[in-house]
N, C-alpha and C positions, 0 to 999 in steps of 0.2 A: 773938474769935469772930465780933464783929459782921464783920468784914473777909471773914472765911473764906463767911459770909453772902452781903456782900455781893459776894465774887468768884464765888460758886457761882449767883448770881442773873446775874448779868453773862455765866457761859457759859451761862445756860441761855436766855435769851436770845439770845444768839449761835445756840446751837444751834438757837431754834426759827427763826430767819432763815435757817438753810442747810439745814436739813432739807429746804426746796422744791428745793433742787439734786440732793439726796438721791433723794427719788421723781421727779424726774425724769432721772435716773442711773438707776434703774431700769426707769424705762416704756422708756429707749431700749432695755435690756439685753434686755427682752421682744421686744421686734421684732428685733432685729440675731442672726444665728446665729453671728456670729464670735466675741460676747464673754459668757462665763457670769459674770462676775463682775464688780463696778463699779473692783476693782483694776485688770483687765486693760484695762478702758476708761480706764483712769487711765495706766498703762502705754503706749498706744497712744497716747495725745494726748500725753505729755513725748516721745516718740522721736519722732513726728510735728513737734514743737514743736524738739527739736534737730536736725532733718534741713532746717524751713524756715530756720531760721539756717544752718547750712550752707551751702541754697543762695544764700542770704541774701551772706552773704561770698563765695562762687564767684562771682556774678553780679557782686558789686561789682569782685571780682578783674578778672573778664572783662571786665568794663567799662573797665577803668584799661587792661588790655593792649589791647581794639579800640583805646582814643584814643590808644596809643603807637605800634599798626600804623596807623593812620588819620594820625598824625605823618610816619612814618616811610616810609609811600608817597607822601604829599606832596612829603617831601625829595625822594626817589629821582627822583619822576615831575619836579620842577623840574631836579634834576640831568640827569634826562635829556634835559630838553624844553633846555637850554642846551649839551646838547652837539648836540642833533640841531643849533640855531641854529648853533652856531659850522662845522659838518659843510659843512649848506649853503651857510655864507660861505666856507668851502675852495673847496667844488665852485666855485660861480659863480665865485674868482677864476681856481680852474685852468682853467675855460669859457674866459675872458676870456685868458687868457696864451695857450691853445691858436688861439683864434682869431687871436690877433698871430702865433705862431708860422709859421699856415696862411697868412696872409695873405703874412710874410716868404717863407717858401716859395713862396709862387703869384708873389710879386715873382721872384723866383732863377730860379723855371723857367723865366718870359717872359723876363728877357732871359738866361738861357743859349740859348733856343731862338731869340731873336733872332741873340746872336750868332754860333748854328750859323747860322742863314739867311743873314747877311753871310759866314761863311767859305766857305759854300756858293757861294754868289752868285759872290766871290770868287775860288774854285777854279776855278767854271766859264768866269769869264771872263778867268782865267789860262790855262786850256786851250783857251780859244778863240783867245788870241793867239799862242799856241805851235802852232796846229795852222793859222791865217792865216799867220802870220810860217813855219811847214816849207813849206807852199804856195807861197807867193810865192819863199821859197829855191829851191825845187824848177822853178819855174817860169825864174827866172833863172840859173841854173845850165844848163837846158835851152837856152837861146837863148844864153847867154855862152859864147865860145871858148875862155873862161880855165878851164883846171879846176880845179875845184874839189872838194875832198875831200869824206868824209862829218862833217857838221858835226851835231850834235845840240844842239847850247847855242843857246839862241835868242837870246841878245845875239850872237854872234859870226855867226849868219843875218844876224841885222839888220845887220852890219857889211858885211856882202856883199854883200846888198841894197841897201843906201846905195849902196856903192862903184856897184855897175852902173844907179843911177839915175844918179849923179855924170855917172858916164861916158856915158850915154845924151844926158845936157844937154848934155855938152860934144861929142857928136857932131853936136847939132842945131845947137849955135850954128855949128861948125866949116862944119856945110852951110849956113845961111844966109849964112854970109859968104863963102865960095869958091862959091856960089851951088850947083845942081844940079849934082852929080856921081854916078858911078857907084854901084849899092849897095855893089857887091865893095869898092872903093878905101876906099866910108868906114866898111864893117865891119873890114876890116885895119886901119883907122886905129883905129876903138874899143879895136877888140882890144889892136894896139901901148899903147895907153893904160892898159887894165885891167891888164895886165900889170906897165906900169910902175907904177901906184899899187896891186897888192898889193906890190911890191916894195919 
């Protein structure tokens, strides 16, 4: 019995230490128009109490996934930032190959345009000997008694042309040494002679 005593003296006790919880559970109940009762205020503070743990673990949740996206865009952004580098080292070598290229090429052009200009050059002063060399044919064929065909090949001009200079020296020597003589006599005689040496 003393026990029973002495546990009934122990809540009562107890009780009078939380009884100040008690009336002041109720002074709140008086002011506040939400809660008529100290259960309901009891009720609203545990659903209160597991909604902050809730957020409580959502927050910690969210936090472990930001530092996993905060991970994870680091990677991406280094992955990226090593391909932009390697990107630019393409570019600049293809820069550099293209400028060998340009250069190669700008080599090519100058001497292909060179060597138009020498073939030019060349053309032109082939046609300039071909069209002196018809001229001087043309000329000596006019004044020579020998006829002479229509000759188009300019070596075979220039063969005709030799001949009637030949024969011009051998007309002069021939008059220097039988001294002055008639023109008739020693154009007959050149002639005689062209003749004989196309023959």
């Amino acid at each position: 019995m003393e026990e029973l005593t002495t546990q009934r003296q122990q809540v009562q006790q107890l009780l009078q230490r939380n009884i100040r919880y008690q009336h002041y559970l109720e002074s709140v109940l008086e002011g506040a128009d939400e809660f008529h009762e100290v259960g309901d205020l009891m009720l609203r503070h545990a659903t209160l109490a597991a909604t902050n743990q809730d957020l409580k673990e959502q927050r910690n949740h969210f936090g472990e996934a930001a530092e996993q996206t905060r991970a994870d865009l680091q990677a991406y952004t280094k992955t990226k930032t090593d391909e932009i580098v390697n990107l630019n080292n393409t570019i600049s070598r293809l820069k550099k190959e293209l400028e060998t290229y340009e250069a190669e090429s700008y080599a090519q052009e100058t001497k292909k345009d060179y060597s138009l200009q020498v073939a030019s050059q060349k053309t032109l002063e082939y046609g300039q000997v071909c069209m002196s060399t018809d001229n001087l044919f043309q000329r000596c064929r006019q004044r020579s008694k020998v006829a002479h065909g229509t000759v188009t090949n300019p070596l075979l001009q220039l063969e005709a042309i030799g001949n009637f200079v030949s024969d011009l020296g051998a007309i002069k020597e021939l008059s220097q040494k039988n001294g002055v003589k008639s023109a008739a006599q020693t154009m007959a005689r050149a002639d005689r002679l062209s003749v004989a040496g196309d023959k």
